[in-house]
Each structure stands twice: as structure tokens, then as C-alpha cells.
LUMMAR-50546 format. One record per atom (N, C-alpha, C): residue number from 1; atom name; x, y, z. Coordinates in pm, whole numbers. Layout:
<sites>
+-----+------+--------+--------+--------+
!  nr ! atom !     c1 !     c2 !     c3 !
+-----+------+--------+--------+--------+
! NUM !   CA !      X !      Y !      Z !
...
+-----+------+--------+--------+--------+
</sites>
This chain:
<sites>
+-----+------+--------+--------+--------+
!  nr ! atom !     c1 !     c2 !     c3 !
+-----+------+--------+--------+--------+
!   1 !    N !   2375 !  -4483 !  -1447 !
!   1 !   CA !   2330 !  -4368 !  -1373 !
!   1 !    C !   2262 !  -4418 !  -1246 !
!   2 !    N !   2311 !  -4387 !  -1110 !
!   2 !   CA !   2250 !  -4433 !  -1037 !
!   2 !    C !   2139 !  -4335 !   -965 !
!   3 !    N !   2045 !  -4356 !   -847 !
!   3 !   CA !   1931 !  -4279 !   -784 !
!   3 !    C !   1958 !  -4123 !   -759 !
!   4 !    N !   2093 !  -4085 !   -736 !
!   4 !   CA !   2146 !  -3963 !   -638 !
!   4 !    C !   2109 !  -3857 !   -801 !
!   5 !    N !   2165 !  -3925 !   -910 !
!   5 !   CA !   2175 !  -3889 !  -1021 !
!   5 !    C !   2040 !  -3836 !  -1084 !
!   6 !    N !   1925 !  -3945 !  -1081 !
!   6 !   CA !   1839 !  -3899 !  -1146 !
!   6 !    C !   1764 !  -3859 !  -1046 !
!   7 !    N !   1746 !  -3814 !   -919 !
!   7 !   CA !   1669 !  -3756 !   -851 !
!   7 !    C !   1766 !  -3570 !   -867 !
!   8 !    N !   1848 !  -3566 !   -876 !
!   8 !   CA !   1929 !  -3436 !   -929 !
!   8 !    C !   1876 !  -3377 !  -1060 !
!   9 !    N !   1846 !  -3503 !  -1136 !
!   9 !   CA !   1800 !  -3393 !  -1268 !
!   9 !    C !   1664 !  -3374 !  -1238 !
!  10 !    N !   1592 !  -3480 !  -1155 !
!  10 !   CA !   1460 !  -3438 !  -1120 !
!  10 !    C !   1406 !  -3289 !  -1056 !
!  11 !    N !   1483 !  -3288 !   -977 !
!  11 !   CA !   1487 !  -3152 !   -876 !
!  11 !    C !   1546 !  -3058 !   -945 !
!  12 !    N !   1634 !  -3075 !  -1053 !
!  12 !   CA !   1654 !  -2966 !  -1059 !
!  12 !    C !   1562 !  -2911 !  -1180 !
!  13 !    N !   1508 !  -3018 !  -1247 !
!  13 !   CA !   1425 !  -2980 !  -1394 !
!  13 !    C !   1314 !  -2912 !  -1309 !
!  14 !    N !   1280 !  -2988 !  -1177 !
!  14 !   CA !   1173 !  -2925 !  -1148 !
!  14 !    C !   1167 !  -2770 !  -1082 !
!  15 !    N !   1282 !  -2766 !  -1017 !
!  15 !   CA !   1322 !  -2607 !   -982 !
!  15 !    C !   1319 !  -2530 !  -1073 !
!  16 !    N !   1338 !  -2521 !  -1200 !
!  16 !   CA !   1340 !  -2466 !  -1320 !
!  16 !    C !   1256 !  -2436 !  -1356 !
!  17 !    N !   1136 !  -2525 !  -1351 !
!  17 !   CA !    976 !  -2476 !  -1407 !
!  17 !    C !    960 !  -2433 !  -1290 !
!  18 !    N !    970 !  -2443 !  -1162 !
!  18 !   CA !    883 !  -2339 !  -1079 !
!  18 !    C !    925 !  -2167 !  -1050 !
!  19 !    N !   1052 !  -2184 !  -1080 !
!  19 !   CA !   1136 !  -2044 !  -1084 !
!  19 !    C !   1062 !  -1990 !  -1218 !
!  20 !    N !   1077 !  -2077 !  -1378 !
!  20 !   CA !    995 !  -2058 !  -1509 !
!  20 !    C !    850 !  -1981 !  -1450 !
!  21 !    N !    770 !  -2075 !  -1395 !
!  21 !   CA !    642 !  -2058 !  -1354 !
!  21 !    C !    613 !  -1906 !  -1309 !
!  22 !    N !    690 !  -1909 !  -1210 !
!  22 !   CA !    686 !  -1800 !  -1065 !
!  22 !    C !    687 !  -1648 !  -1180 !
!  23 !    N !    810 !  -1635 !  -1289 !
!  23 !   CA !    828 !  -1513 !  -1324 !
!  23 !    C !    682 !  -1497 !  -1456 !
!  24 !    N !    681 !  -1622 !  -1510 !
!  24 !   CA !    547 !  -1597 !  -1618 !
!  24 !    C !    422 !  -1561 !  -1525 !
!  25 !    N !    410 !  -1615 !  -1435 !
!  25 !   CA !    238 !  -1577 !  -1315 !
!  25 !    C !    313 !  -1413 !  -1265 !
!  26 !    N !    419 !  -1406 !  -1248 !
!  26 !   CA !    468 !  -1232 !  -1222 !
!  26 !    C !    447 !  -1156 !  -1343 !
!  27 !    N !    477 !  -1136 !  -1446 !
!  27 !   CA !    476 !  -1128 !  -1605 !
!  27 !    C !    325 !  -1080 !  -1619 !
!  28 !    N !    242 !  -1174 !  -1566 !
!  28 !   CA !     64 !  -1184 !  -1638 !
!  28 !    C !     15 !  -1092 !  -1509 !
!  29 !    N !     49 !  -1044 !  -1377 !
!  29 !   CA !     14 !  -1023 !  -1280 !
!  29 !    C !     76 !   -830 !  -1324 !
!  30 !    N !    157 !   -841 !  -1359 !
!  30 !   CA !    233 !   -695 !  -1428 !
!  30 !    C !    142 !   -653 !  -1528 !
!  31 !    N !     85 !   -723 !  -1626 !
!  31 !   CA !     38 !   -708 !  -1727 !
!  31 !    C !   -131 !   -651 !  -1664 !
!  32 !    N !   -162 !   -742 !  -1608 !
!  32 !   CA !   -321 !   -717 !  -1592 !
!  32 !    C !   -345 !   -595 !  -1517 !
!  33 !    N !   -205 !   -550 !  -1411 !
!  33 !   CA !   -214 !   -413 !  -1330 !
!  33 !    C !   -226 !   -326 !  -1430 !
!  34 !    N !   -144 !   -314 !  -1529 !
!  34 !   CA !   -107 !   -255 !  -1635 !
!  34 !    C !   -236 !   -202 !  -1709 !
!  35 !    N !   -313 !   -318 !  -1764 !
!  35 !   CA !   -413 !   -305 !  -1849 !
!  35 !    C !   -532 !   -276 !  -1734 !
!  36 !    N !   -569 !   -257 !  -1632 !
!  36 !   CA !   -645 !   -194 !  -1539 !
!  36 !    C !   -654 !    -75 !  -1577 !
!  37 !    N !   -528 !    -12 !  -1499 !
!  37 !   CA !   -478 !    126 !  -1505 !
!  37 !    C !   -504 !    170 !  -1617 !
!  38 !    N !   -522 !    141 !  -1761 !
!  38 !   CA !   -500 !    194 !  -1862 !
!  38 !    C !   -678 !    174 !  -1910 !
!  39 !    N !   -731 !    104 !  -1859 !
!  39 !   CA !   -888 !     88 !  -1903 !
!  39 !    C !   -950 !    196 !  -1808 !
!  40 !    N !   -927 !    200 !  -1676 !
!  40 !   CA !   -970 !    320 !  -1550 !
!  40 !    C !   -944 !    462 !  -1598 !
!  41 !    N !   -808 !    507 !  -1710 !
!  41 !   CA !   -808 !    602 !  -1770 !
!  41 !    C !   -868 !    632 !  -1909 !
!  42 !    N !   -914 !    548 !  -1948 !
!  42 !   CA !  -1025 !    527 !  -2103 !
!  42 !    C !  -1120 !    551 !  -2013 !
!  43 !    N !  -1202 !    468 !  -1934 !
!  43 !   CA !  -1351 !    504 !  -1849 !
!  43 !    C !  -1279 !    623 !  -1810 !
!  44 !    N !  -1259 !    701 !  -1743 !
!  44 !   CA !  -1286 !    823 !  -1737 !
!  44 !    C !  -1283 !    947 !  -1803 !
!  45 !    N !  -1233 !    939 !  -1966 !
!  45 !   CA !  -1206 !    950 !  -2042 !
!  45 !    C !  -1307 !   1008 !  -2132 !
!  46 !    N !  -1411 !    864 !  -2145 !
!  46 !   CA !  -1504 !    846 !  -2219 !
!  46 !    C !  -1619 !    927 !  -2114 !
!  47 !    N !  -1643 !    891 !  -2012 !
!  47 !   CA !  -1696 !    921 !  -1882 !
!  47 !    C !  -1730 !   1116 !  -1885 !
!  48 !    N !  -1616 !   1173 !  -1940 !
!  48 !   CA !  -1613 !   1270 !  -1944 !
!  48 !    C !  -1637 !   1362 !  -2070 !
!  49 !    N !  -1608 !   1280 !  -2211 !
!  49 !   CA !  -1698 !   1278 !  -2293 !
!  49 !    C !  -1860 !   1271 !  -2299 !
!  50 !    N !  -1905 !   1209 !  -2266 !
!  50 !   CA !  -2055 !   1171 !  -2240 !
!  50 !    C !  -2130 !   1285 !  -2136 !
!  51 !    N !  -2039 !   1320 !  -2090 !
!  51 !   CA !  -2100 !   1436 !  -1981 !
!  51 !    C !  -2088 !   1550 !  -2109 !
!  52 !    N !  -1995 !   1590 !  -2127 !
!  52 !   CA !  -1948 !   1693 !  -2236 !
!  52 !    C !  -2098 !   1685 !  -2341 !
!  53 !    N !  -2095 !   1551 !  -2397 !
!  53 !   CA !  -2217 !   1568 !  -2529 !
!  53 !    C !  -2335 !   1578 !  -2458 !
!  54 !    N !  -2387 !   1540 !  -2319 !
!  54 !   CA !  -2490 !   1559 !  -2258 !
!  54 !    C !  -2530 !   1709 !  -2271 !
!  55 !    N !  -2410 !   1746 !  -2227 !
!  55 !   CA !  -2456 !   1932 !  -2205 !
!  55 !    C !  -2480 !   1986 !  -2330 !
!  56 !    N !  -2413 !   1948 !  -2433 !
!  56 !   CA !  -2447 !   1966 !  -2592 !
!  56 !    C !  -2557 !   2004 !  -2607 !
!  57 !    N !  -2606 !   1876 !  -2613 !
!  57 !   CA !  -2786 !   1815 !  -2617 !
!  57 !    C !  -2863 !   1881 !  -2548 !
!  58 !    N !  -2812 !   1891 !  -2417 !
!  58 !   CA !  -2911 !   1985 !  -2343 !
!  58 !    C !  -2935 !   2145 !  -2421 !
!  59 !    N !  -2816 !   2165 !  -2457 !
!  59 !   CA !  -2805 !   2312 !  -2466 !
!  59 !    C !  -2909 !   2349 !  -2624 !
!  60 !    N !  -2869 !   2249 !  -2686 !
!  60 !   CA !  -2930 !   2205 !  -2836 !
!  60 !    C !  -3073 !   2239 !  -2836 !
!  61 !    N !  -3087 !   2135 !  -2739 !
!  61 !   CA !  -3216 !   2122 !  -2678 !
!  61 !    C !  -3312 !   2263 !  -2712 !
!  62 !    N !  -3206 !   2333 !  -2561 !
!  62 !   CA !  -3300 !   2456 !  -2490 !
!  62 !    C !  -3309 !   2535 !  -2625 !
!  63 !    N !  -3221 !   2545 !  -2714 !
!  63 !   CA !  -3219 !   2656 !  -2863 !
!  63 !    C !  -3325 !   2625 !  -2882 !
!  64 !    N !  -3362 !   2480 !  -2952 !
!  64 !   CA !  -3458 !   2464 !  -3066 !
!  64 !    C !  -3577 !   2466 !  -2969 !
!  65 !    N !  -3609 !   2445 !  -2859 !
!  65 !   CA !  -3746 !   2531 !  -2719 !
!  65 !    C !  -3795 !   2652 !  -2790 !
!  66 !    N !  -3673 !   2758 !  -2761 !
!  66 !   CA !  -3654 !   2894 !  -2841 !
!  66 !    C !  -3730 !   2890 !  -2955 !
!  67 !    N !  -3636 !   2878 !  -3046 !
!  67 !   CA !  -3667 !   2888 !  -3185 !
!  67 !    C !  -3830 !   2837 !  -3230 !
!  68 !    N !  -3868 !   2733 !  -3187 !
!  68 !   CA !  -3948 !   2656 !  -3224 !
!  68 !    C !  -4085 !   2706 !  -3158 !
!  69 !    N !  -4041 !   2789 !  -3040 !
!  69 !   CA !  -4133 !   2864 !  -2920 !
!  69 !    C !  -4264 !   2760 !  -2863 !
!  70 !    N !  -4171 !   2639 !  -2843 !
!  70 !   CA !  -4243 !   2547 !  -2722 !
!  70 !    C !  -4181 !   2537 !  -2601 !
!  71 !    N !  -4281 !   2489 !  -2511 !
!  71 !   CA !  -4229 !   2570 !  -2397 !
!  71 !    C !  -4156 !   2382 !  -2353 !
!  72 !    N !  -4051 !   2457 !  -2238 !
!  72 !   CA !  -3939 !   2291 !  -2224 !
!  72 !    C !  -4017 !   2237 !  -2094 !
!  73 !    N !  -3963 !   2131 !  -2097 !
!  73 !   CA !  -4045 !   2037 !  -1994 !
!  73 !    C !  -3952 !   2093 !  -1874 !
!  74 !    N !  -4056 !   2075 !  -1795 !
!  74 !   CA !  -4006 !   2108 !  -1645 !
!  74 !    C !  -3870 !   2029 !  -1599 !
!  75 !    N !  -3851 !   1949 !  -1641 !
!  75 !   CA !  -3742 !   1851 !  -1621 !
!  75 !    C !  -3627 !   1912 !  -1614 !
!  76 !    N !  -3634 !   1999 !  -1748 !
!  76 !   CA !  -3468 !   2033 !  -1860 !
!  76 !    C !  -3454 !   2156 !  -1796 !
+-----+------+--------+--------+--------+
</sites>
């Protein structure tokens, strides 16, 4: 086997992992957009939950004020 030869399988083994390379770093770059997008719609999600049980609480709140006939903090 002479030089022309093994510099051919060199280049080309090595073209192979970088073409390999190029689509797995594309692959993980797809993936992480992916899993963004999908965590940005859980946070707002949850985001909107937490507002929801806030007003709950508040509302909870103002009843048992009522019922209990103490007066609510200026705050609420």
C-alpha cells in the first residue's frame, strides 16, 4: 500500500466523522430547541396555575374574615 493510499483512507475516515459529527451536534441542537419550547410551555402553565390558587386563597381568605368577623388586613 503505498502514501496516495493511506492518506485516502485517512481523509476519507476523517470526512466521515466530521459529516458523523456535524449531524449528531445538529441532532442535540434540535433537541435542546425542542426541550426549551416545551419547558417555556410547562412555566407558563404552572405560572398560571399559581395565579389561579392565589386567587383561591385570597378568596378563602376574605370568607373565613366574614365568617370569623375579623376584620382583613389592609393589604388583602
Amino acid at each position: 500500500m503505498d502514501w496516495g493510499q493511506v492518506l485516502t483512507i485517512i481523509f476519507g475516515i476523517a470526512g466521515f466523522m466530521s459529516i458523523f459529527m456535524f449531524l449528531i451536534n445538529k441532532r442535540i441542537d434540535d433537541l435542546r430547541d425542542d426541550m426549551n419550547k416545551r419547558f417555556e410551555k410547562l412555566e407558563k402553565e404552572v405560572d398560571r396555575r399559581f395565579s389561579s390558587l392565589e386567587e383561591d386563597i385570597r378568596e378563602i381568605r376574605h370568607l373565613l374574615y366574614k365568617v370569623l368577623g375579623v376584620e382583613s388586613k389592609k393589604g388583602d
